[in-house]
C-alpha positions as CSV (number, residue, x, y, z in Angstrom):
1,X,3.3,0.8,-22.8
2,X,2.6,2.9,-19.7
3,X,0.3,2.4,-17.2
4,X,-1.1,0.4,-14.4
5,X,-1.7,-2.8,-13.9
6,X,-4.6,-4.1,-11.3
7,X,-2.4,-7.5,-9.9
8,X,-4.3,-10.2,-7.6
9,X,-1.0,-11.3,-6.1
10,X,-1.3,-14.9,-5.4
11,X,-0.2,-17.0,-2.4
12,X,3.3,-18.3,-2.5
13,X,4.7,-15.2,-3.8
14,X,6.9,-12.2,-3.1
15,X,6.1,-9.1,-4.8
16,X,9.4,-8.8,-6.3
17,X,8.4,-12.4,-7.7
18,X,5.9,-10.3,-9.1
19,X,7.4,-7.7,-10.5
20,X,9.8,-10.3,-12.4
21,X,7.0,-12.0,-13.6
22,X,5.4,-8.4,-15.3
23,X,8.7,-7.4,-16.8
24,X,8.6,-11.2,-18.7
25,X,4.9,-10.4,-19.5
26,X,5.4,-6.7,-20.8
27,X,9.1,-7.2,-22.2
28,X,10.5,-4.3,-20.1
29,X,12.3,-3.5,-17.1
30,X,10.4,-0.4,-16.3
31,X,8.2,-2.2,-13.6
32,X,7.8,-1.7,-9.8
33,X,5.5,-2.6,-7.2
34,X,3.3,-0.4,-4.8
35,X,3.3,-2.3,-1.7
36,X,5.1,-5.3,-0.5
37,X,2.8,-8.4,0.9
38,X,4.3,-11.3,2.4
39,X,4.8,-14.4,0.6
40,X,1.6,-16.1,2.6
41,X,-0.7,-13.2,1.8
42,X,-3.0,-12.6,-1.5
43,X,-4.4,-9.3,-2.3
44,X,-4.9,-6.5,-4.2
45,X,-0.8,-5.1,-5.5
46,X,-1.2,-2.4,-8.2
47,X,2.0,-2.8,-10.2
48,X,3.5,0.3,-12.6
49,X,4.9,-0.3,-15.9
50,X,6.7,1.9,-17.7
51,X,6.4,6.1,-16.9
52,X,3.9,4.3,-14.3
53,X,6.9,3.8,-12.4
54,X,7.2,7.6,-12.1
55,X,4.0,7.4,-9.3
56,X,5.1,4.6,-7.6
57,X,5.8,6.4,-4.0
58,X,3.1,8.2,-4.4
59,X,0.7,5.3,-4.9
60,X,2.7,3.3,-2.0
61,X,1.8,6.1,0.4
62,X,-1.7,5.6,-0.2
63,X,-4.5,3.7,2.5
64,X,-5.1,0.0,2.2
65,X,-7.9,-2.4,3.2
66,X,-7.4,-5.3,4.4
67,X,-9.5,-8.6,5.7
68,X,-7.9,-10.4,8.6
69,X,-8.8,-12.8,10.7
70,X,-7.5,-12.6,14.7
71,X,-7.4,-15.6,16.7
72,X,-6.6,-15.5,20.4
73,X,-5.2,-18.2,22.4
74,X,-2.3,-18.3,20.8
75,X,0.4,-16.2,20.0
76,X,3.4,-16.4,17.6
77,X,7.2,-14.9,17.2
78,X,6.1,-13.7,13.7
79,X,2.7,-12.4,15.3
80,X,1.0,-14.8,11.7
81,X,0.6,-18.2,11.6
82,X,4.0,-18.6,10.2
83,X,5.9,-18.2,13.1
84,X,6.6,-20.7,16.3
85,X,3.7,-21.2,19.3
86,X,5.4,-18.9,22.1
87,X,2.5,-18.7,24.2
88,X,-0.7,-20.6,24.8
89,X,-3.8,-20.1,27.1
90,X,-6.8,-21.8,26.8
91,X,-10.0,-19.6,26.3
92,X,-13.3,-21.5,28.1
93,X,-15.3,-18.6,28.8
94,X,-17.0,-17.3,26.0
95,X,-16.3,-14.0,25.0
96,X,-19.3,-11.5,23.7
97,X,-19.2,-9.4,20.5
98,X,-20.0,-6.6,22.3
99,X,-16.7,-6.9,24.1
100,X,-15.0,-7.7,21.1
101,X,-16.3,-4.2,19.3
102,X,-15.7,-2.5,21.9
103,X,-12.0,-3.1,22.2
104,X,-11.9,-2.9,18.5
105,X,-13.7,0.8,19.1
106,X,-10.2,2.1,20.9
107,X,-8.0,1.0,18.1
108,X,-9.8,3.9,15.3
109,X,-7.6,6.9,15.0
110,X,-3.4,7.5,15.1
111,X,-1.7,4.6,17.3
112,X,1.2,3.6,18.2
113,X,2.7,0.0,17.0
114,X,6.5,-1.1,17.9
115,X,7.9,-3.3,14.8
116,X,7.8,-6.3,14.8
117,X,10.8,-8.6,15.4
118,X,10.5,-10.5,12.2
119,X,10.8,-8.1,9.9
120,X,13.0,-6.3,7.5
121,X,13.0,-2.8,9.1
122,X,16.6,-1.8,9.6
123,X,18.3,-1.0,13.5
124,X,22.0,-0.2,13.0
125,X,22.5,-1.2,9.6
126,X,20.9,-4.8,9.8
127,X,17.4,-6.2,9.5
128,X,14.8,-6.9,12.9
129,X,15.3,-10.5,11.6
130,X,18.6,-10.7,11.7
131,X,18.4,-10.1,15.2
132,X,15.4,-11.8,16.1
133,X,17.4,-15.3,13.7
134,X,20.7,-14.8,15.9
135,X,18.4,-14.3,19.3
136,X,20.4,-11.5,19.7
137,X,18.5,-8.3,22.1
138,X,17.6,-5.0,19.6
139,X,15.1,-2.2,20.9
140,X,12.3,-2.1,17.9
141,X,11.1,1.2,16.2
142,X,8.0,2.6,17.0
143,X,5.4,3.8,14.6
144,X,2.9,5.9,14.4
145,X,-0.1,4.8,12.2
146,X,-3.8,5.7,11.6
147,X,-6.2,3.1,11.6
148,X,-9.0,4.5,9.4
149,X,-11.8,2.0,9.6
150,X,-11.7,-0.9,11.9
151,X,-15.1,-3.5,11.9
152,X,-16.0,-6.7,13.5
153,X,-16.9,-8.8,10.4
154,X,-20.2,-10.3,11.7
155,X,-21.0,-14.2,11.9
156,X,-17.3,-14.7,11.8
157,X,-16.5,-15.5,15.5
158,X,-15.8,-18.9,16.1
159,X,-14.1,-20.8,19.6
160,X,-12.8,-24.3,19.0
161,X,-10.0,-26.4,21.2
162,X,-9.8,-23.3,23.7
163,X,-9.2,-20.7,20.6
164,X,-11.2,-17.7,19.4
165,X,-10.9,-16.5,16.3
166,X,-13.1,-13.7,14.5
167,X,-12.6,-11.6,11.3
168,X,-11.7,-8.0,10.8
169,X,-11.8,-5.5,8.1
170,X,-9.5,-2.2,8.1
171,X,-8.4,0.5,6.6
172,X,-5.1,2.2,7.6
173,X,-2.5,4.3,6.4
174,X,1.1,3.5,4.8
175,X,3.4,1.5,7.3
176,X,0.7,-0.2,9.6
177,X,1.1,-3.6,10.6
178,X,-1.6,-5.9,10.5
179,X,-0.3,-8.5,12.7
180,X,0.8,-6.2,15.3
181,X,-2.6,-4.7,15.3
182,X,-3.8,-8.6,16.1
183,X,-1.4,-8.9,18.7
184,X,-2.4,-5.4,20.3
185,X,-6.4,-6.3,19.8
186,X,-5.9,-9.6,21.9
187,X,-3.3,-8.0,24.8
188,X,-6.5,-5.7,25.4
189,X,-8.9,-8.6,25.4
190,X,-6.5,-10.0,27.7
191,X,-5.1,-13.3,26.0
192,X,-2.3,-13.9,23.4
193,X,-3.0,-13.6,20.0
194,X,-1.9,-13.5,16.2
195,X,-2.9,-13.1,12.9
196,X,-4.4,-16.1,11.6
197,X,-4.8,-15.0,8.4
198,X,-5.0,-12.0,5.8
199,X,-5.8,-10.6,2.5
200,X,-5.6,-7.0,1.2
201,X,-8.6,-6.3,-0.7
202,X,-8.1,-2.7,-1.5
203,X,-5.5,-0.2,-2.5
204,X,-6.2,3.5,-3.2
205,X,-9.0,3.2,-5.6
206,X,-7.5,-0.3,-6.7
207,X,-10.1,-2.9,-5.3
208,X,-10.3,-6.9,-5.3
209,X,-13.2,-6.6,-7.8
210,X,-11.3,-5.0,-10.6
211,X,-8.1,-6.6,-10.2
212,X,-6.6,-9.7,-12.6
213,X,-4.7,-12.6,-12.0
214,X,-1.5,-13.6,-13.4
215,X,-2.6,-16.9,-15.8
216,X,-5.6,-13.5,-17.2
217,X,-2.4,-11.4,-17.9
218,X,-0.1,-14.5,-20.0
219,X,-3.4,-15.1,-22.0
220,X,-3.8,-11.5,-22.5
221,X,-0.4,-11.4,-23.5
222,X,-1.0,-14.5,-25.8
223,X,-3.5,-12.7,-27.5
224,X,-1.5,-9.9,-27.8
225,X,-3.8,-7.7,-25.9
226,X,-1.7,-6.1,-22.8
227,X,-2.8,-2.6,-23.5
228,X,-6.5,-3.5,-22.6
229,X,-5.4,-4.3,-18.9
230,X,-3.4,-0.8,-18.4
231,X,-5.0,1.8,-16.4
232,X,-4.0,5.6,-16.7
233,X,-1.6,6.7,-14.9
234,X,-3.9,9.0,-13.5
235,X,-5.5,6.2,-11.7
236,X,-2.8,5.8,-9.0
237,X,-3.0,9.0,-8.6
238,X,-6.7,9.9,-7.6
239,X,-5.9,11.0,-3.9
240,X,-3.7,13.8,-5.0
241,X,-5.5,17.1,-5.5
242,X,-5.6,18.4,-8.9
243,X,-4.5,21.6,-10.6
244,X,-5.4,22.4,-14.3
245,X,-3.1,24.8,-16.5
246,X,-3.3,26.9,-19.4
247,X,-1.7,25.7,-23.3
248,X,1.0,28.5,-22.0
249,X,2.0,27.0,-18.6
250,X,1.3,23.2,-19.9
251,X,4.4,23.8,-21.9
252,X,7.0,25.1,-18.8
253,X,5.4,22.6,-17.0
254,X,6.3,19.8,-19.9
255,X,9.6,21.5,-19.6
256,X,10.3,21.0,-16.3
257,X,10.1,25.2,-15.1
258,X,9.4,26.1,-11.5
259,X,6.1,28.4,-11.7
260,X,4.6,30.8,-9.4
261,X,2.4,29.4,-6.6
262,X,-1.2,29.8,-7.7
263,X,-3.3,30.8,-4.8
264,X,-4.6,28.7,-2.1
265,X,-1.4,25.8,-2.8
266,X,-0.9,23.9,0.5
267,X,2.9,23.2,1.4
268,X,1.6,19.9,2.8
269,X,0.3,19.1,-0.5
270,X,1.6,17.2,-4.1
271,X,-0.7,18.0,-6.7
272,X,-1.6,16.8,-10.0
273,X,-0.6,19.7,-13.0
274,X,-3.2,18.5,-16.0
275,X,-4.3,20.2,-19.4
276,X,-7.1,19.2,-21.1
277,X,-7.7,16.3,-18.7
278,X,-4.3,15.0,-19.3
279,X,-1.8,14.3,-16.5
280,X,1.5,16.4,-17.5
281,X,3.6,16.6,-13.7
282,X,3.4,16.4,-9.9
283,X,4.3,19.7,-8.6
284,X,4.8,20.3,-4.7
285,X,5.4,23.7,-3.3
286,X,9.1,24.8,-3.3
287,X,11.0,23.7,-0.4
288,X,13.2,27.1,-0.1
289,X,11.5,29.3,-2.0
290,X,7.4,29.2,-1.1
291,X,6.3,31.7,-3.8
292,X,7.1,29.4,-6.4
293,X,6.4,25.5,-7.2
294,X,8.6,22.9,-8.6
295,X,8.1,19.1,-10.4
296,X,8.6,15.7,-8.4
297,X,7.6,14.1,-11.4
298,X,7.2,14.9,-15.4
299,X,5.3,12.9,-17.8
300,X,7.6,11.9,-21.2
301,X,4.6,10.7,-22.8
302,X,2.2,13.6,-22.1
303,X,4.2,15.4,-24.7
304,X,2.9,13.5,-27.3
305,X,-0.7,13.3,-26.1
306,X,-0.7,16.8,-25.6
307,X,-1.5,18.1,-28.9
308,X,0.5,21.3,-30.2
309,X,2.6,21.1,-26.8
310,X,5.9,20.1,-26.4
311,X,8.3,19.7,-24.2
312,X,11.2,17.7,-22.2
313,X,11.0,15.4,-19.4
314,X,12.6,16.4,-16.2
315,X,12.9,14.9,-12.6
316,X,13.7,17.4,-10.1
């Protein structure tokens, strides 16, 4: 079977728990993951099975939506609710959504984030929490992210026990770290703050509304029914332009030829290479040679739903 699978990840699990899980489920080890969430968070965690696998960076580099919620007040090593209290200020004056929306206003567009101390992000070889468990000093990366969308969720504010907490939902790009973005909203509000909580409802075209639970996929399984869950391929795949061949060119392509550049190709650009509404490849421009184009990724399967084409796969 290849294809995608829509995964609710559940609380209480790691996506590699995951991804153990699916190979059980699907009898294969041809599974991987398109995003990792923490342990504490649920959300929407597309997972590829079989020549699925093949799209798995490509689906991983794609935006995600998440609902958080930001409390200030408080603020965290972890910048969640996981971590230890490492700073505290009691809020009494009441802050105005207006404020709050306006701040949120100067976080839309590219930004900057330094990584976060608890995390596995590697500085010489070893992981931020390695340093951050052996209190030992390390300078942190910093990224550069876009943050896509960013809304106040109305009627969520709330100011108990000299806290504030209110709910977000955003859209950024690969790499972006909610909780940093928590911690960053509060500093320019002016108090501590972290993320109290977080869900990602949304990857590429992936959404909480479509997506299945694990207990849905074992009774599926039970029923013998797995292939009703798979998506297309071509449904990780939706953000990457699209460039249609003849029955000629479907079959270099299936064979894993570099072709000539068609006109208007961007060297920024993947693209999809289908026939007939079939996914055969991912082509990108060639690196050293820009009149011609070359595969990331070939389809083994699209030779046999291909009719009267055949070919190898190839992975250059």
């Amino acid at each position: 079977m290849n294809g995608i699978v829509p995964l609710w990840k559940p609380v209480g699990l790691t996506s590699h728990d995951c991804v153990i899980k699916l190979r059980r489920i699907f009898a294969t080890k041809k599974v991987g993951h398109t995003g990792t969430l923490d342990p504490e968070v649920a959300g929407v965690l597309p997972i590829c099975i079989g020549e699925a696998t093949k799209v798995v960076p490509y689906l991983t580099n794609t935006k995600k939506t998440y609902l958080a919620e930001v409390t200030l007040g408080i603020a965290t090593d972890t910048e969640d609710q996981t971590g230890q209290i490492i700073d505290q200020v009691a809020i009494n004056q009441q802050l105005s959504k207006t404020t709050i929306k306006a701040v949120l206003a100067n976080f839309v567009g590219e930004i900057t984030q330094i990584t976060p101390l608890y995390s596995a992000v590697k500085v010489n070889g070893r992981k931020l929490y390695e340093y951050a468990r052996a209190n030992e000093p390390v300078e942190r990366p910093i990224r550069h992210v876009t943050v896509h969308q960013l809304a106040y969720i109305e009627d969520s504010f709330s100011q108990t026990d000299g806290k504030v907490s209110f709910k977000i939902s955003t859209t950024v790009s690969k790499g972006t770290y909610i909780r940093t973005l928590a911690v960053d909203i509060g500093r320019a509000l002016g108090y501590p703050a972290h993320m109290s909580h977080l869900i990602r409802t949304r990857t590429a075209d992936f959404t909480e509304a479509t997506a299945i639970g694990l207990d849905q996929l074992e009774s599926l399984k039970q029923e013998g029914d797995l292939q009703r869950i798979l998506l297309p391929i071509e449904a990780g795949l939706t953000h990457l332009p699209i460039h249609n061949v003849s029955a000629s060119l479907a079959k270099k392509v299936l064979n894993g030829q570099k072709l000539a550049r068609p006109e208007g190709w961007s060297a920024n650009e993947v693209y999809r290479i289908e026939y007939e509404d079939k996914l055969l490849a991912i082509y990108q421009v060639h690196p050293s040679n820009s009149d011609l184009i070359k595969p990331l990724r070939v389809f083994n399967y699209a030779t046999k739903e291909v009719t009267g084409i055949e070919g190898r796969s190839a992975e250059q």
